[in-house]
N, CA, C and O atoms as a DFTB+ gen file, in Angstrom:
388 C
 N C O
     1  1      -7.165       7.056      -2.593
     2  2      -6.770       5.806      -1.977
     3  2      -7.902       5.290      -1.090
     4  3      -8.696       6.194      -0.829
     5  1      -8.202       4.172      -0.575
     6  2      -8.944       3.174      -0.517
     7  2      -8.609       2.777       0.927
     8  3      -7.492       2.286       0.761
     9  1      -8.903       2.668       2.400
    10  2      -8.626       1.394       3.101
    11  2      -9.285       0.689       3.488
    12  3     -10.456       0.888       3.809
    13  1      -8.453      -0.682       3.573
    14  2      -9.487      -1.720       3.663
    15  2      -9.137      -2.751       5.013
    16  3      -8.256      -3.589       4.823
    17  1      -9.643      -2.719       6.039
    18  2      -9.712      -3.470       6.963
    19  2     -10.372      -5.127       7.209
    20  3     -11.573      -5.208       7.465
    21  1      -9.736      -6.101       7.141
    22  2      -9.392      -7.338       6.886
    23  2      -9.509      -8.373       7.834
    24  3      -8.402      -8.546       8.345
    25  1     -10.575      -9.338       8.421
    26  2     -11.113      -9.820       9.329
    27  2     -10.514     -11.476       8.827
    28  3     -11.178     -11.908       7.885
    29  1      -9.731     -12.146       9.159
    30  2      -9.093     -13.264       8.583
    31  2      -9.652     -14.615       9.702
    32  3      -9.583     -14.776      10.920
    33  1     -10.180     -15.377       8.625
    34  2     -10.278     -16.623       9.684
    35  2      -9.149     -17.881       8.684
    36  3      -9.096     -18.140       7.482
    37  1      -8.275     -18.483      10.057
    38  2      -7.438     -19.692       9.410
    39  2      -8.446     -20.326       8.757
    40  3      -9.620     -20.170       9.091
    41  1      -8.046     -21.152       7.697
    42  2      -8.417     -22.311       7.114
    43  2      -8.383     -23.581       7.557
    44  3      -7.187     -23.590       7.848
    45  1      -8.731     -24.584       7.817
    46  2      -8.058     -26.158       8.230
    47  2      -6.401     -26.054       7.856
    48  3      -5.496     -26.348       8.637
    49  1      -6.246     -25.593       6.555
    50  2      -5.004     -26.061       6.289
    51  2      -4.165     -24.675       7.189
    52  3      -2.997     -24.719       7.576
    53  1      -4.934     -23.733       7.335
    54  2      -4.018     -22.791       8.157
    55  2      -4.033     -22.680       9.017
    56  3      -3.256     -21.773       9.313
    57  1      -4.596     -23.159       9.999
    58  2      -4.818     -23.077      11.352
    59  2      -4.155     -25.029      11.618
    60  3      -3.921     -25.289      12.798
    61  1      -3.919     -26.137      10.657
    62  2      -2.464     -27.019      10.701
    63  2      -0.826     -26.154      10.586
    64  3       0.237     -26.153      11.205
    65  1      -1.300     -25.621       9.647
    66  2       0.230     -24.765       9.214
    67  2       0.741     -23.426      10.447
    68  3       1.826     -22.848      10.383
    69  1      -0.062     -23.224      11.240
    70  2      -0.231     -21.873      11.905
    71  2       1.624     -21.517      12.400
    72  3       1.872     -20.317      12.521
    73  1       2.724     -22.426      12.639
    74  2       3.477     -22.205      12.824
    75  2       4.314     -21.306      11.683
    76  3       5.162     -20.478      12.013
    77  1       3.968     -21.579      10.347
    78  2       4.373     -20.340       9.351
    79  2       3.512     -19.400       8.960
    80  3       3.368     -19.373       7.738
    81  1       2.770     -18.471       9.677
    82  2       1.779     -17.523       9.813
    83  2       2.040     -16.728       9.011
    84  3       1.550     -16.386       7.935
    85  1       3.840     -16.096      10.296
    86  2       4.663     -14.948       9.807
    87  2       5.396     -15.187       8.894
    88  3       5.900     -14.171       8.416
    89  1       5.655     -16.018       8.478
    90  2       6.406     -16.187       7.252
    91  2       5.523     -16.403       5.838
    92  3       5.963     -16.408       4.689
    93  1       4.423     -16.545       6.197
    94  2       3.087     -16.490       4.908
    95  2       2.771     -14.623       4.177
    96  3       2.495     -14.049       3.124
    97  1       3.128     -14.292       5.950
    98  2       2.809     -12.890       5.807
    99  2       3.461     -11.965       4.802
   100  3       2.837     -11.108       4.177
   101  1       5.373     -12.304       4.635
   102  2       5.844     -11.902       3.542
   103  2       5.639     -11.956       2.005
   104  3       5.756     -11.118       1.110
   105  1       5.183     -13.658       2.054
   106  2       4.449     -13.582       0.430
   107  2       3.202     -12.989       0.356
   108  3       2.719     -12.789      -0.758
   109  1       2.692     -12.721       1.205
   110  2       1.328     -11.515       0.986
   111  2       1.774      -9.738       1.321
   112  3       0.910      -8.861       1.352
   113  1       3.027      -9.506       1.514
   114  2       3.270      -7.982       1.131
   115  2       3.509      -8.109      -0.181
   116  3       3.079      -7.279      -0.982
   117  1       4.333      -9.325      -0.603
   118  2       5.083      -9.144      -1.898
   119  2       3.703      -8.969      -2.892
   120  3       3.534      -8.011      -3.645
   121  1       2.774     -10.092      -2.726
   122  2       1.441     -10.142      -3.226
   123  2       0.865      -9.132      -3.412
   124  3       0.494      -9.005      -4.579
   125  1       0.570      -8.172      -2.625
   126  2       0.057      -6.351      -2.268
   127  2       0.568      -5.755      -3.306
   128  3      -0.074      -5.314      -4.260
   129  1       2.272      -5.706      -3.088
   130  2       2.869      -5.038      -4.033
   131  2       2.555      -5.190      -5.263
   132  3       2.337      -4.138      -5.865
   133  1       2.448      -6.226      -5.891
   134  2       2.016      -6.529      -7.433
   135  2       0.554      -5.707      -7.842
   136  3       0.310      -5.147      -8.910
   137  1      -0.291      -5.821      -6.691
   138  2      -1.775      -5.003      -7.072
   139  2      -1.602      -3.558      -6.584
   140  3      -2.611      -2.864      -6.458
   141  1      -0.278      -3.012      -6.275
   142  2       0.031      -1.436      -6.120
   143  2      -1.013      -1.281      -4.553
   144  3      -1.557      -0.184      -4.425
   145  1      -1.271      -2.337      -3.421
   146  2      -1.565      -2.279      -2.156
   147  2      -0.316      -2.598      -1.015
   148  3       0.546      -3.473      -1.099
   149  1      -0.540      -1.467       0.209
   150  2       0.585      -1.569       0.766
   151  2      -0.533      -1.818       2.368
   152  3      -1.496      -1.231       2.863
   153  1       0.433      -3.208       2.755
   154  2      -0.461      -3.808       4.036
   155  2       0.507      -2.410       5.113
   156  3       1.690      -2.091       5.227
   157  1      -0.475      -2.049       5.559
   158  2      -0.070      -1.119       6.674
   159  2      -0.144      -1.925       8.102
   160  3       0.633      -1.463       8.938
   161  1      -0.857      -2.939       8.499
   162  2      -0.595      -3.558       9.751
   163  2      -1.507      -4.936       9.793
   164  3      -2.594      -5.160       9.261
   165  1      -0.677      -5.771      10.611
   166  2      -1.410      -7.344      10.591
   167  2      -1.079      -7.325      11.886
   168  3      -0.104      -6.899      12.505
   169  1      -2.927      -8.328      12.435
   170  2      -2.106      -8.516      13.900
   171  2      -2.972      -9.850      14.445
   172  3      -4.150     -10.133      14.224
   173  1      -2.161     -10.427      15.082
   174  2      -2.870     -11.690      15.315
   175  2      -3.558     -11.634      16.385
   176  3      -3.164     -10.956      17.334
   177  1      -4.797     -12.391      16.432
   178  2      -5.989     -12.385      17.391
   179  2      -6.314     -13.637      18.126
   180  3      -7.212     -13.718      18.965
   181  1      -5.568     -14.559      17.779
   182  2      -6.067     -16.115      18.800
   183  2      -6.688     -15.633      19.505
   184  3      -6.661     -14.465      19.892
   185  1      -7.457     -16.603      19.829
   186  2      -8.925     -16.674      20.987
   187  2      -9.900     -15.732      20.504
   188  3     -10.928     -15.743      21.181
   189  1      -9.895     -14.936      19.560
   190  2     -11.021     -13.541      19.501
   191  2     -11.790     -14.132      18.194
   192  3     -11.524     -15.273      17.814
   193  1     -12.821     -13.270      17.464
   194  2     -13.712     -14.364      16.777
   195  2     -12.730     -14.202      15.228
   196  3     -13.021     -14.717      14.148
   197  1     -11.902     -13.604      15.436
   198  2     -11.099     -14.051      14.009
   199  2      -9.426     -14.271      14.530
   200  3      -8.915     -13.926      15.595
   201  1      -8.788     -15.000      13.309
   202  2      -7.678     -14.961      13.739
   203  2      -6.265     -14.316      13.482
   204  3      -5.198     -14.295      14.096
   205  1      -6.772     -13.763      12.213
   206  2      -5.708     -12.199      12.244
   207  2      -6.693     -10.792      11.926
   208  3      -7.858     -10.968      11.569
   209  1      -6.191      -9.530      12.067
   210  2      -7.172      -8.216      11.355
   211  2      -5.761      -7.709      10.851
   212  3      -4.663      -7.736      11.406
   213  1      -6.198      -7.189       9.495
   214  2      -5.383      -6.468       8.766
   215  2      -5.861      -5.139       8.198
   216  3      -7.018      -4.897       7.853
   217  1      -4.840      -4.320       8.145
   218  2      -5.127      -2.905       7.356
   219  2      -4.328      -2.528       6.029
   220  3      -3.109      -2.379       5.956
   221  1      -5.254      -2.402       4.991
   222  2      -4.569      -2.504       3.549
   223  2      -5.313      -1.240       3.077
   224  3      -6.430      -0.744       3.225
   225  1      -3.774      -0.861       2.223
   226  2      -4.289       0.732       1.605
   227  2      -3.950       0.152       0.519
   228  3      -2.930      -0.536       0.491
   229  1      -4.911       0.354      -0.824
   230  2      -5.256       0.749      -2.578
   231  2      -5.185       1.633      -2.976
   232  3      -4.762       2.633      -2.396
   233  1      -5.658       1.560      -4.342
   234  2      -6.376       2.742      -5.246
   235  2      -7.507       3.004      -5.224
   236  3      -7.905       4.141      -5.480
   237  1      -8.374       1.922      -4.883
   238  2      -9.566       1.750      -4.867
   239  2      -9.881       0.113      -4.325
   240  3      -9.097      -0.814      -4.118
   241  1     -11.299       0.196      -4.204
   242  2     -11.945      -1.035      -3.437
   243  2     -12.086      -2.079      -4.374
   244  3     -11.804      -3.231      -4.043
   245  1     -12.544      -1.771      -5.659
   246  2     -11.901      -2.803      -6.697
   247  2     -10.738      -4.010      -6.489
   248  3     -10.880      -5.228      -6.378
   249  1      -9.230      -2.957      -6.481
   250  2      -8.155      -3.363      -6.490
   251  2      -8.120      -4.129      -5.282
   252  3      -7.507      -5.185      -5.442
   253  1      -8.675      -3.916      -3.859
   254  2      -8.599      -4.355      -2.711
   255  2      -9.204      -5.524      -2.623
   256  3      -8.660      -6.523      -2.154
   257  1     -10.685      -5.475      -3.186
   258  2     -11.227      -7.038      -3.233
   259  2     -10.579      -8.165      -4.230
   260  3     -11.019      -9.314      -4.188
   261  1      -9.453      -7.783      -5.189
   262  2      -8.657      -8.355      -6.580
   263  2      -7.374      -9.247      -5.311
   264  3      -6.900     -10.383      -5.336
   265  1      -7.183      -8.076      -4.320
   266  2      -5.836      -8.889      -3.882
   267  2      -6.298      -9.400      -3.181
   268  3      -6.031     -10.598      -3.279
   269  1      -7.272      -9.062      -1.996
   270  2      -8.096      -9.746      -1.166
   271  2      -8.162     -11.534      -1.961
   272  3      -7.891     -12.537      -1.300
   273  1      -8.461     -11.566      -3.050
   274  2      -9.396     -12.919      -3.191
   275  2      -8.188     -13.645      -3.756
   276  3      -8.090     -14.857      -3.564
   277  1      -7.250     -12.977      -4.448
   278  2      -5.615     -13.546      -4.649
   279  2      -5.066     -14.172      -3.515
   280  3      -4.573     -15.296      -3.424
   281  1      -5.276     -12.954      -2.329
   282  2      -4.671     -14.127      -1.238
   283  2      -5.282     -15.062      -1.074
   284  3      -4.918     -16.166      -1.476
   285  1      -6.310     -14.857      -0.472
   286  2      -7.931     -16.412      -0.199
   287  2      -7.020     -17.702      -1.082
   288  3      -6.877     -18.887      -0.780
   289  1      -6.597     -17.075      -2.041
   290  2      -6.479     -18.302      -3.141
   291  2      -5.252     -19.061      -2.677
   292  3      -4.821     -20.006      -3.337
   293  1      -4.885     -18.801      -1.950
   294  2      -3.026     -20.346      -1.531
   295  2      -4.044     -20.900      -0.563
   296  3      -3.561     -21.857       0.042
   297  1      -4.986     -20.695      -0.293
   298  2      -5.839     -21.838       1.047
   299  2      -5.585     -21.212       2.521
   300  3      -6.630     -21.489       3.109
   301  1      -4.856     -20.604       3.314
   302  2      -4.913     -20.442       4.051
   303  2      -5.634     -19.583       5.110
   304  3      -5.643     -19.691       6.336
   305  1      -6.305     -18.598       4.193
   306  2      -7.380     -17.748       4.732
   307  2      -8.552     -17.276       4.648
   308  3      -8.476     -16.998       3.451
   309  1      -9.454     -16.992       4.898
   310  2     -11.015     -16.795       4.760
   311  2     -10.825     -15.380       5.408
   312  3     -10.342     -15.018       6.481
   313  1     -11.433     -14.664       4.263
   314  2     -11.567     -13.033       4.730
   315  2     -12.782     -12.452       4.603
   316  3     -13.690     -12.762       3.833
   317  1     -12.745     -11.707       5.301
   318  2     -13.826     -10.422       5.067
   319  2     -13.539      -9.330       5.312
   320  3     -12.643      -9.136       6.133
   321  1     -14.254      -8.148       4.636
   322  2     -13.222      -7.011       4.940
   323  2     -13.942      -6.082       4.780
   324  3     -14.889      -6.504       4.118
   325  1     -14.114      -4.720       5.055
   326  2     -14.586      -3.937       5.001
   327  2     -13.628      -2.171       4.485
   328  3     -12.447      -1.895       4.694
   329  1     -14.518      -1.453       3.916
   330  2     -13.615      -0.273       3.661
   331  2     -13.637       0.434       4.897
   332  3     -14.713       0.283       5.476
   333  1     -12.675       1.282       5.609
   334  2     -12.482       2.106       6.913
   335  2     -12.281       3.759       6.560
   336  3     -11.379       4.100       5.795
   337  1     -12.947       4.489       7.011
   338  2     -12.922       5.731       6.515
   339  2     -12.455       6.633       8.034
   340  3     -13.102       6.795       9.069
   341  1     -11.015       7.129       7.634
   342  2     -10.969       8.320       9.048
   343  2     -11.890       9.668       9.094
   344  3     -12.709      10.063       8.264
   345  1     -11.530      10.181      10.202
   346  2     -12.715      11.236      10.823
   347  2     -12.364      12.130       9.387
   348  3     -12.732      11.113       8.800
   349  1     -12.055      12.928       8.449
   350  2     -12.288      13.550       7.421
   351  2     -13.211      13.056       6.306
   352  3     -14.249      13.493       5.810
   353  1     -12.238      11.695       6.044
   354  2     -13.197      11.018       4.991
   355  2     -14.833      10.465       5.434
   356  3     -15.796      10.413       4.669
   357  1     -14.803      10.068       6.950
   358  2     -16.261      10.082       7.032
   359  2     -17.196      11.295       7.026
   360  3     -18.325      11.159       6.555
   361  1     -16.792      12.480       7.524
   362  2     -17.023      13.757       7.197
   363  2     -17.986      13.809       5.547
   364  3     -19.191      13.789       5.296
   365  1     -16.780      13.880       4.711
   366  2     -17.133      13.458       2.853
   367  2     -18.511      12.688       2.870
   368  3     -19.585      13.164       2.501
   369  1     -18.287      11.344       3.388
   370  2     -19.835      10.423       3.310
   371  2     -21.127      10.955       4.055
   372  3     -22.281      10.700       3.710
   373  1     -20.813      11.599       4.946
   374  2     -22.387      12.018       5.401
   375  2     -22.503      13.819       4.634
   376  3     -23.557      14.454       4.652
   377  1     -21.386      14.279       4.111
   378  2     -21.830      15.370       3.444
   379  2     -22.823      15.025       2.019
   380  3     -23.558      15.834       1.453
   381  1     -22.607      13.638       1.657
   382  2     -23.076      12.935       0.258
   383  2     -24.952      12.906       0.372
   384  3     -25.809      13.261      -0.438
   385  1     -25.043      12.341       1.701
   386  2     -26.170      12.461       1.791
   387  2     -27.019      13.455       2.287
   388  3     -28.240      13.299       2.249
């Protein structure tokens, strides 16, 4: 499994719409679900340099950038995201090198 940590900036049209945020948020678990990703936490950030961060677990980083750009696609968000590795799995990456 895969996680992927999720740096969200509103869109014009989402940062007009911002009053259905949380209610956007449900059609993007349901969204997850279809690519076998389960959002483990969203949290909103007004005032900070993005305006939500999210944490999404996959199969892989593939699958993560597939739903990633699925969401992007209703207009309301601009992402970037990065993979997050806990203290074991970073362990694994510096044993690689």
């Amino acid at each position: 499994m895969t996680t992927g940590v999720a740096f969200f900036k509103w869109t014009d049209e989402g940062r007009h719409s911002y009053r259905e945020t949380v209610d956007r948020l449900g059609a993007n678990v349901k969204l997850a679900e279809k690519f076998g990703v389960e959002i483990k936490d969203v949290f909103w950030t007004p005032g900070g340099p993005y305006d939500l961060v999210g944490v999404a677990v996959g199969p892989d980083a593939k699958t993560l950038t597939a739903f990633c750009l699925a969401m992007q696609s209703a207009g309301y968000l601009r992402a970037e995201w990065a993979e997050a590795y806990r203290p074991e799995e970073m362990l694994e990456v510096i044993a690689v090198g």
